[in-house]
PyMOL CGO cylinders between C-alpha atoms (Angstrom):
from pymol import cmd
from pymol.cgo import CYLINDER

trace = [
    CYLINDER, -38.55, -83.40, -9.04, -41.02, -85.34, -11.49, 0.3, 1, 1, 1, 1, 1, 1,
    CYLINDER, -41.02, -85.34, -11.49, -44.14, -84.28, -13.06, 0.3, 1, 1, 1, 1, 1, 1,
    CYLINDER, -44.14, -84.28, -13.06, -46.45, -86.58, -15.31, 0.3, 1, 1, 1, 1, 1, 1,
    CYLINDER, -46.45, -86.58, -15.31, -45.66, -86.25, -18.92, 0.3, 1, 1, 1, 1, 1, 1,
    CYLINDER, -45.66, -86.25, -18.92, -47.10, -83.13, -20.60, 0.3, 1, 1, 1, 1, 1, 1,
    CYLINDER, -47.10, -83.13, -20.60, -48.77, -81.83, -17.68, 0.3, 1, 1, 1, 1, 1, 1,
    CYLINDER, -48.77, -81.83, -17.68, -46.53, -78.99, -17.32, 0.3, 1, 1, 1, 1, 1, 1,
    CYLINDER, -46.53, -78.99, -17.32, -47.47, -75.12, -16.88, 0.3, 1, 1, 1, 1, 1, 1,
    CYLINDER, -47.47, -75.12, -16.88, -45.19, -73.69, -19.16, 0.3, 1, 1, 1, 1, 1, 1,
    CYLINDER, -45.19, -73.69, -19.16, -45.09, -70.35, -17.01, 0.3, 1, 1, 1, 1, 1, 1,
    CYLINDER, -45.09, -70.35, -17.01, -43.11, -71.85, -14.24, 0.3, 1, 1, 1, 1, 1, 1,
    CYLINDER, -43.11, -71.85, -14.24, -42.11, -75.39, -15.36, 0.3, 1, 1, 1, 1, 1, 1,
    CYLINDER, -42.11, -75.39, -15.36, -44.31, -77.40, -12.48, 0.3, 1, 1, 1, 1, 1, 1,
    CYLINDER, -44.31, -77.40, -12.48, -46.92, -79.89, -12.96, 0.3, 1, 1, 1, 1, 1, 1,
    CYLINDER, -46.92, -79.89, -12.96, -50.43, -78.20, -13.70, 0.3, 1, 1, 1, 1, 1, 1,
    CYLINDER, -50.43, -78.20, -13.70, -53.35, -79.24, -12.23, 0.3, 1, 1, 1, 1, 1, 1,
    CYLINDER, -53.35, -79.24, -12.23, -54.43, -82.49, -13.99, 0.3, 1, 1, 1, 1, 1, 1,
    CYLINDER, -54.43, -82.49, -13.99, -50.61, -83.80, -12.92, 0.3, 1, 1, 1, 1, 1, 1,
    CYLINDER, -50.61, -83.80, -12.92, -51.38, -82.65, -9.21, 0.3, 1, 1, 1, 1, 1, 1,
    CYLINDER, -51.38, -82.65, -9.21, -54.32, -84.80, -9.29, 0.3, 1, 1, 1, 1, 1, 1,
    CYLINDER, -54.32, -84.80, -9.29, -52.35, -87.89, -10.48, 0.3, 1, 1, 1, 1, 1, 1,
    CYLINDER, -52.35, -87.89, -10.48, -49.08, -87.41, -8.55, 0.3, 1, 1, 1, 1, 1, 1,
    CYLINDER, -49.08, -87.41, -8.55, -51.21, -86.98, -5.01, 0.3, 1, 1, 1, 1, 1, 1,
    CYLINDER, -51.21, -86.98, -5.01, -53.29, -90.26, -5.91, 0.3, 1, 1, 1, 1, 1, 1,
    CYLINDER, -53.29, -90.26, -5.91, -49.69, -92.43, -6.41, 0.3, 1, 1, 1, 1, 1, 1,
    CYLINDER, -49.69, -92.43, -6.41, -47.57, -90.33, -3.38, 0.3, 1, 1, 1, 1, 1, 1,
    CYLINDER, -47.57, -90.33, -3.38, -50.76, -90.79, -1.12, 0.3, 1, 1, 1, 1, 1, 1,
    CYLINDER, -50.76, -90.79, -1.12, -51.00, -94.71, -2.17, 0.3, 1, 1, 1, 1, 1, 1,
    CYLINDER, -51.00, -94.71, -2.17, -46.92, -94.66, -1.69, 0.3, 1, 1, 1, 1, 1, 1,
    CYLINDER, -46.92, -94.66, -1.69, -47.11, -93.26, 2.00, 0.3, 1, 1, 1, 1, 1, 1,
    CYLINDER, -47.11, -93.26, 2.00, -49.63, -95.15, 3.00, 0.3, 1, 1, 1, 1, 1, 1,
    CYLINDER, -49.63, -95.15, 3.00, -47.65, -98.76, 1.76, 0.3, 1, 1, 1, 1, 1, 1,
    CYLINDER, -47.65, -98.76, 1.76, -45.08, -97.40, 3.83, 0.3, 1, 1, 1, 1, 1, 1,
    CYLINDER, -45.08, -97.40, 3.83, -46.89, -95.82, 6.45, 0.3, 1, 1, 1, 1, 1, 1,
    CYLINDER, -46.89, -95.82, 6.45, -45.19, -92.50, 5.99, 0.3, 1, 1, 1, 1, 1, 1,
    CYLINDER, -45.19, -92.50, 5.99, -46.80, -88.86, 5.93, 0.3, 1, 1, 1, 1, 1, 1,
    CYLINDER, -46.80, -88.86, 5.93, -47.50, -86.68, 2.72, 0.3, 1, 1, 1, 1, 1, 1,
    CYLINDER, -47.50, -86.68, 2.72, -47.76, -82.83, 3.10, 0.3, 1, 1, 1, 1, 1, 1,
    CYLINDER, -47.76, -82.83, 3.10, -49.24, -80.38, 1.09, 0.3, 1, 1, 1, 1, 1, 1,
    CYLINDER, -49.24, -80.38, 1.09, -48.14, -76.82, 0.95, 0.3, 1, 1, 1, 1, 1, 1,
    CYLINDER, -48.14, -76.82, 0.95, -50.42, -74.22, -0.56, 0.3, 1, 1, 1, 1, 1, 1,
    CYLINDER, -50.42, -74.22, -0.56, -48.41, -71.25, -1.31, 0.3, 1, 1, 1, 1, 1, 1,
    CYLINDER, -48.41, -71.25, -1.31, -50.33, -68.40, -2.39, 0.3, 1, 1, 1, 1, 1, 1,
    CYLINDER, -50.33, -68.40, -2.39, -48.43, -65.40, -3.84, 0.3, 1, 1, 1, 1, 1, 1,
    CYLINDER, -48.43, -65.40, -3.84, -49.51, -61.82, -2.86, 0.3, 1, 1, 1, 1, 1, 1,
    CYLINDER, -49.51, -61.82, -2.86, -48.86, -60.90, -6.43, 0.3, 1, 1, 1, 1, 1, 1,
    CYLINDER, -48.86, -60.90, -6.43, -49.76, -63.23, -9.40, 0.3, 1, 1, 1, 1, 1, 1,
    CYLINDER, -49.76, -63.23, -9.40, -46.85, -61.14, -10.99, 0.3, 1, 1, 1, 1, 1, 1,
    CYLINDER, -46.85, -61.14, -10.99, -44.30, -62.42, -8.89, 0.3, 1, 1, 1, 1, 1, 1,
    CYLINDER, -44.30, -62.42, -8.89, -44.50, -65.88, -10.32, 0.3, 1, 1, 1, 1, 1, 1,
    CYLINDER, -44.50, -65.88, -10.32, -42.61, -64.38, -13.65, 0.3, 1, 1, 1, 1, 1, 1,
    CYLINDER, -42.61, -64.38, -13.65, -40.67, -61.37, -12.51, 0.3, 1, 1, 1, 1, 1, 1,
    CYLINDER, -40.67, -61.37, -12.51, -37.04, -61.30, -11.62, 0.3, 1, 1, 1, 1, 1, 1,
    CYLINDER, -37.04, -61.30, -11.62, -36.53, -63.97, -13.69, 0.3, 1, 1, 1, 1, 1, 1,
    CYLINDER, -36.53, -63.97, -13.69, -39.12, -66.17, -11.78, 0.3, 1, 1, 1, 1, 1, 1,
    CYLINDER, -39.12, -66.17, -11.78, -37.29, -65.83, -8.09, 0.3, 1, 1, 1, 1, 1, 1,
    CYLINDER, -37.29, -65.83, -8.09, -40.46, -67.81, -6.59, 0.3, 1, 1, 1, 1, 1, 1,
    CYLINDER, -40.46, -67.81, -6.59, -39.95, -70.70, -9.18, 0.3, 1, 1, 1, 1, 1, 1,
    CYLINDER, -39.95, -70.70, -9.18, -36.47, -70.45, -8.32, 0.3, 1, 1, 1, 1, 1, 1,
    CYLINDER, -36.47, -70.45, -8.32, -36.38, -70.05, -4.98, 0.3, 1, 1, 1, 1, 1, 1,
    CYLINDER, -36.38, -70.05, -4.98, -39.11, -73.38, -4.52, 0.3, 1, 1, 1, 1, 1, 1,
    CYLINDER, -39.11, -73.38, -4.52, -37.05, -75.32, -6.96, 0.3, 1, 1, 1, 1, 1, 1,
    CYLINDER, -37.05, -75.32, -6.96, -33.62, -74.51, -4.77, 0.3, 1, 1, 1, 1, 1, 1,
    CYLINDER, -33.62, -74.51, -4.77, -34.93, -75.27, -1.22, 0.3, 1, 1, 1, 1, 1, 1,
    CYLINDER, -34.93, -75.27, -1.22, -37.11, -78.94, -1.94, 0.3, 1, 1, 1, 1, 1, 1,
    CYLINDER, -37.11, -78.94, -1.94, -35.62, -82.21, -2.01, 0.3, 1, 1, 1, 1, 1, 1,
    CYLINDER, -35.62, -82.21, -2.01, -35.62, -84.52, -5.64, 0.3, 1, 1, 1, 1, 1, 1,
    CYLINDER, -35.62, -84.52, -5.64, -38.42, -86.02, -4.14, 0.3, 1, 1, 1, 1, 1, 1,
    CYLINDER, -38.42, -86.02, -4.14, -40.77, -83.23, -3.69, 0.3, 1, 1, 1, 1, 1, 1,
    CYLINDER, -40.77, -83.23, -3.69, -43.08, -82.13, -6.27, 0.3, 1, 1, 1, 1, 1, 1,
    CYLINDER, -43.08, -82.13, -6.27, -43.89, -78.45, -7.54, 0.3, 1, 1, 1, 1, 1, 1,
    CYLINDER, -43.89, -78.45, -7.54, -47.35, -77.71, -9.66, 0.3, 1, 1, 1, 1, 1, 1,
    CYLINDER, -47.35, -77.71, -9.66, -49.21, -74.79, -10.62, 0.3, 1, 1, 1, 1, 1, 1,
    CYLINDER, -49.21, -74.79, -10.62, -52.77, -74.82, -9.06, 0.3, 1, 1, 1, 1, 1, 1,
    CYLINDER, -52.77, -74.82, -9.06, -54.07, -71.34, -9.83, 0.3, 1, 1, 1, 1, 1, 1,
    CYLINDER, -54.07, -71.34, -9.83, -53.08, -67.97, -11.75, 0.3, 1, 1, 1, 1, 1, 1,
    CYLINDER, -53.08, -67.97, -11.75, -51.38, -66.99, -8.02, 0.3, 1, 1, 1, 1, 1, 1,
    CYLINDER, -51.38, -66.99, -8.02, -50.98, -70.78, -6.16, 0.3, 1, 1, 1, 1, 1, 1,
    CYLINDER, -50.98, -70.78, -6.16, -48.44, -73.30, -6.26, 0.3, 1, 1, 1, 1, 1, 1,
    CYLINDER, -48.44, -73.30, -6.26, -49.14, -76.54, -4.50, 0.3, 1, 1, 1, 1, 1, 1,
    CYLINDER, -49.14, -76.54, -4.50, -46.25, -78.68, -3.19, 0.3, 1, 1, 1, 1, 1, 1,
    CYLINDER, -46.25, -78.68, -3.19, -46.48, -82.26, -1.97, 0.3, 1, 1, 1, 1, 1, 1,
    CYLINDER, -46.48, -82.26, -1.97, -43.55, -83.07, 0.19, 0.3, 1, 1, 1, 1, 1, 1,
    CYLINDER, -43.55, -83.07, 0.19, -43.47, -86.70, 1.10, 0.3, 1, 1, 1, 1, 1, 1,
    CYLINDER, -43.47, -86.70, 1.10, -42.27, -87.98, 4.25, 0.3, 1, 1, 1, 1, 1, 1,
    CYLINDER, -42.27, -87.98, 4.25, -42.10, -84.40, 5.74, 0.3, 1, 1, 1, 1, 1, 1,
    CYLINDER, -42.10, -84.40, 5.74, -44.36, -82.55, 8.38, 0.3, 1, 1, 1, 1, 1, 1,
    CYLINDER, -44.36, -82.55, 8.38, -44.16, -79.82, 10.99, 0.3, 1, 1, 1, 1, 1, 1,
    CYLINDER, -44.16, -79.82, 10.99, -40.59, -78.53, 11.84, 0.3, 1, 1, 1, 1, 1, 1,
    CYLINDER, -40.59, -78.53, 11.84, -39.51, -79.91, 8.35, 0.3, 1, 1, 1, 1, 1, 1,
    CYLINDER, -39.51, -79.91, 8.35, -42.23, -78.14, 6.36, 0.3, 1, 1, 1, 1, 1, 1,
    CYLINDER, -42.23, -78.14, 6.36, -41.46, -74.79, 8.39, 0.3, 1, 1, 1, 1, 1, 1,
    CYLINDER, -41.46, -74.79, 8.39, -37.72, -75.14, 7.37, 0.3, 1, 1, 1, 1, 1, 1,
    CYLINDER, -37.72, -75.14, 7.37, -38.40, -75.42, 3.53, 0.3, 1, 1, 1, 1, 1, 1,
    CYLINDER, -38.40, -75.42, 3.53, -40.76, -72.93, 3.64, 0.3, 1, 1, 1, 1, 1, 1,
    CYLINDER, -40.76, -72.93, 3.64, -37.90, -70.71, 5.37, 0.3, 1, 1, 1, 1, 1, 1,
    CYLINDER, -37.90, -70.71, 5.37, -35.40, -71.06, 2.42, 0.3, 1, 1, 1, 1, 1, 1,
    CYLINDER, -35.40, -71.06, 2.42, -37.85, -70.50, 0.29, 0.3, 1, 1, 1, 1, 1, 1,
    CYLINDER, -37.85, -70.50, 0.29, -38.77, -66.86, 2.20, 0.3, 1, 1, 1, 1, 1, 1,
    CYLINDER, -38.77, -66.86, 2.20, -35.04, -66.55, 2.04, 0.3, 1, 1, 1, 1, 1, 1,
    CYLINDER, -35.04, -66.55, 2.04, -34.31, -66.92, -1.53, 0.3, 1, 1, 1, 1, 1, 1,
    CYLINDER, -34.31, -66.92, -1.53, -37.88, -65.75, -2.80, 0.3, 1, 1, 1, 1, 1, 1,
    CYLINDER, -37.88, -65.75, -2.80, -37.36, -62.28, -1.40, 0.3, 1, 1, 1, 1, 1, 1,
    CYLINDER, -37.36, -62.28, -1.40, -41.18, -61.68, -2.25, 0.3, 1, 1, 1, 1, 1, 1,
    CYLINDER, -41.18, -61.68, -2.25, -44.20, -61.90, 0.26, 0.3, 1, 1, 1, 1, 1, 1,
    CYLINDER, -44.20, -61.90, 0.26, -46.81, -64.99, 0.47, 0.3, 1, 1, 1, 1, 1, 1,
    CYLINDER, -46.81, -64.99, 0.47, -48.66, -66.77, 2.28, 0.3, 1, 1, 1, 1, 1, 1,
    CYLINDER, -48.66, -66.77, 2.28, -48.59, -71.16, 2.79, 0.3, 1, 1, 1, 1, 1, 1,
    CYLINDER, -48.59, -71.16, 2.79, -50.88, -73.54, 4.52, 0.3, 1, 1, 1, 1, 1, 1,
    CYLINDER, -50.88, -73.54, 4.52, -49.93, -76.96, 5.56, 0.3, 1, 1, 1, 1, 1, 1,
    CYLINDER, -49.93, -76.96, 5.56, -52.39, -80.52, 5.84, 0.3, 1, 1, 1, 1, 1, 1,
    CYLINDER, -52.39, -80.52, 5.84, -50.83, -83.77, 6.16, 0.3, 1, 1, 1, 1, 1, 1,
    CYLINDER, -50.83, -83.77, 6.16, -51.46, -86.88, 4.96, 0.3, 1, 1, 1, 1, 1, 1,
    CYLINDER, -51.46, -86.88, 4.96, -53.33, -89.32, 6.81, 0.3, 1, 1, 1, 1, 1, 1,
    CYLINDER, -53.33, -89.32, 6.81, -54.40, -87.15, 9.84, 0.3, 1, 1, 1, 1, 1, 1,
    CYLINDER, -54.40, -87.15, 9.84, -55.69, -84.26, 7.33, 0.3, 1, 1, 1, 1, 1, 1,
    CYLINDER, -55.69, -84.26, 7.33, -57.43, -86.04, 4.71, 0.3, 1, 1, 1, 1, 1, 1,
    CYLINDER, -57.43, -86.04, 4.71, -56.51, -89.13, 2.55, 0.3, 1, 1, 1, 1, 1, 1,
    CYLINDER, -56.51, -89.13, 2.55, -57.38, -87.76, -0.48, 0.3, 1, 1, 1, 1, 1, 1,
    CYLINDER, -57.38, -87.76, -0.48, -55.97, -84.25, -2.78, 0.3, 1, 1, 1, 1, 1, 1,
    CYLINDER, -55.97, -84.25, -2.78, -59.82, -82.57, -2.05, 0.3, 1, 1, 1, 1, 1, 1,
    CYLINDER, -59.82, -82.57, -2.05, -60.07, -83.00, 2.16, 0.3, 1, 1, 1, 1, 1, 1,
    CYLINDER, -60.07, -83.00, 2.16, -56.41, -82.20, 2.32, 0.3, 1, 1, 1, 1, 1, 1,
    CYLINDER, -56.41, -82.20, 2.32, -56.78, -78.74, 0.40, 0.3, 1, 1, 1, 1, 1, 1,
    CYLINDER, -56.78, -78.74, 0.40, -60.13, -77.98, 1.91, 0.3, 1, 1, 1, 1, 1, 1,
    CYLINDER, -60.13, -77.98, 1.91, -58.38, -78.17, 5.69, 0.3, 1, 1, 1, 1, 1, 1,
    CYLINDER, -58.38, -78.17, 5.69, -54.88, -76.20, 4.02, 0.3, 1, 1, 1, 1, 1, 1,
    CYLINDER, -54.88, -76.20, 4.02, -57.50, -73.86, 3.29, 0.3, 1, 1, 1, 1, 1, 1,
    CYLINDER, -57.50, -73.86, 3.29, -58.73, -73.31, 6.95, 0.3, 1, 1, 1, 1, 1, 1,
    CYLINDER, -58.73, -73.31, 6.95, -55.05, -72.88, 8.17, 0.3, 1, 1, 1, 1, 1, 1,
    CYLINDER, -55.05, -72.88, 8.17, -52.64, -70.14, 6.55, 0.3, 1, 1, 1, 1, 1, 1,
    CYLINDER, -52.64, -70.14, 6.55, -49.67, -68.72, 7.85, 0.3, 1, 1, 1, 1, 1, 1,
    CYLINDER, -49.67, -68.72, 7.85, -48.32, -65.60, 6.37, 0.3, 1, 1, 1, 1, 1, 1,
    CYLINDER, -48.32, -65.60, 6.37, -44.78, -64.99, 5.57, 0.3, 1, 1, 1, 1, 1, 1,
    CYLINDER, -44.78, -64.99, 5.57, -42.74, -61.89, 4.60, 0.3, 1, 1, 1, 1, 1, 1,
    CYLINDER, -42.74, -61.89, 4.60, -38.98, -62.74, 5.89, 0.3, 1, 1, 1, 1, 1, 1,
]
cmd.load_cgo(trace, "trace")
């Protein structure tokens, strides 16, 4: 996992915002050279709390269940944004299993994918925004 240099939230380790904006721009102008799909995945946490408590088990549990390709940043006080390259559907729905798994905390996610959703970081979190799912494994 790779975030710009110094754009780091030093709460969880993930990109921040400003390296959200620049990773998107260079995975969305990868995918689209290769004619792959980029997802995002808006997690929201029920509690902002839960991002630093038992020793950060949602940082944790993201880091364990994404590939070294998959990026991790911190969007808001209680929402972590994760671009998954080359992964949609059934394969976003399994990560965000393990991560329900080894979180043992309740939140919710929303998916768009890249092209169908939006070709840029704004239209693809506007239409995550109109879809959430809730999880509480």
């Amino acid at each position: 996992m790779r975030e710009p240099e110094g754009r780091v939230d030093v709460t969880t380790g993930f990109g921040d915002r400003v390296a959200l904006e620049i990773a998107t721009r260079a995975e969305l102008a990868r995918t689209s050279r290769a004619g792959h799909v980029l997802s995002i995945v808006v997690i929201r946490l029920a509690d902002a709390d839960d991002i630093v408590v038992r020793d950060g088990s949602i940082s944790l549990a993201l880091r364990a269940s994404v590939r070294a390709s998959d990026q991790l940043f911190r969007f808001e006080v209680d929402t972590i944004v994760a671009l998954l390259p080359t992964t949609e559907g059934l394969g976003v729905f399994k990560v965000m299993q393990r991560v329900a798994r080894l979180a043992d905390r309740p939140f919710s996610y929303a998916v768009a994918t890249a092209p169908v959703d939006g070709r840029d970081l704004d239209s693809l979190l506007y239409e995550a925004s109109r879809r959430t799912e809730h999880v509480t494994f």
